[in-house]
C-alpha positions as CSV (number, residue, x, y, z in Angstrom):
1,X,6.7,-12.8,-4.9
2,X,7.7,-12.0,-8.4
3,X,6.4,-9.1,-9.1
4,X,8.5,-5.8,-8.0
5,X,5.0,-4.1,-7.7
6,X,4.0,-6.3,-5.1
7,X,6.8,-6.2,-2.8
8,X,6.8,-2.1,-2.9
9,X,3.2,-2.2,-1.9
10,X,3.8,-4.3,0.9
11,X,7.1,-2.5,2.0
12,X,5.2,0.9,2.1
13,X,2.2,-0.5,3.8
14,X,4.5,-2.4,6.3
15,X,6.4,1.0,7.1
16,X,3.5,3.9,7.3
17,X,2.2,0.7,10.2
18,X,5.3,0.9,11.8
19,X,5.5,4.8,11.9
20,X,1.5,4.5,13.0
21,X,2.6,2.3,15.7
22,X,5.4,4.6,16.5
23,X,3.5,7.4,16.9
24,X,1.3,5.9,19.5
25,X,4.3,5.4,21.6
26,X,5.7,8.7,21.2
27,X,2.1,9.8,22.3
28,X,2.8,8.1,24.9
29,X,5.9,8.9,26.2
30,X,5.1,12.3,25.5
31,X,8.1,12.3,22.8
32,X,7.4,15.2,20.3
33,X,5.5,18.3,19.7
34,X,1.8,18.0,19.4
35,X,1.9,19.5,16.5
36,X,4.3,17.5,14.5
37,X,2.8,13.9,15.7
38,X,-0.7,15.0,14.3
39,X,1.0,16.4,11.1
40,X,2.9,13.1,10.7
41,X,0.0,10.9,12.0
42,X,-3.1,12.6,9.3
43,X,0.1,12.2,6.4
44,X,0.9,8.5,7.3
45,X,-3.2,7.9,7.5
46,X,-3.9,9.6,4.4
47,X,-1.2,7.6,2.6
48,X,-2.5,4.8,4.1
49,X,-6.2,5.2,3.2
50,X,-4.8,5.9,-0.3
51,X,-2.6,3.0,-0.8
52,X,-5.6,0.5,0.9
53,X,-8.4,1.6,-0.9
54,X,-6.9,3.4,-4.3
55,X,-3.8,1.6,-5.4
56,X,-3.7,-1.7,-4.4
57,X,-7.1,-2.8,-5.2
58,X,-6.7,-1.0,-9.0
59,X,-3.6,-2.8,-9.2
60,X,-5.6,-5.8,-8.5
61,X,-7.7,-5.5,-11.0
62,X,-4.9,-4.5,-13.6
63,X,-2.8,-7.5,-13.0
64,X,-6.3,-10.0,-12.8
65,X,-7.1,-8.3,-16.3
66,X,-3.5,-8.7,-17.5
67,X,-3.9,-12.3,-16.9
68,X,-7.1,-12.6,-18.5
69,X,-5.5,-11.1,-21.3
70,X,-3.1,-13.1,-21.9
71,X,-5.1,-16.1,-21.4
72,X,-7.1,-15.5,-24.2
73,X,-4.1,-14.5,-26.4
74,X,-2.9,-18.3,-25.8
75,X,-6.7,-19.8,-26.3
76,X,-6.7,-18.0,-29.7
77,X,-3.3,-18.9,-30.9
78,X,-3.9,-22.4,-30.1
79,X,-6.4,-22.8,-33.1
């Protein structure tokens, strides 16, 4: 993947999984304060939610209407 975009969307989506999955085995184990696995749990869902339903699909859209763009730049400048 070329775009730098791209790969920081999937790193940070890759790591609030892991710290999801983390947190179920802390709950677990019984490692941790209540408290701080639900505080860490509602801001690693929240980013989550955020980054799969805000981000990612508007930066969808921004690079399928950057290509669109520029496809129609070329079409023109052909003439």
């Amino acid at each position: 993947v070329h775009q730098r975009a791209v790969q920081v969307f999937f790193s940070v989506t890759f790591a609030l999984s892991c710290t999801m999955f983390e947190l179920i085995i802390f709950e677990i184990l019984g490692v941790l304060a209540n408290s701080s696995r639900l505080l860490t749990w509602r801001v690693s869902l929240y980013a989550m939610l955020v980054l799969l339903i805000c981000l990612i699909p508007l930066y969808f859209f921004y690079s399928l209407t950057r290509v669109i763009r520029i496809g129609l730049f070329f079409s023109f400048c052909s003439f």
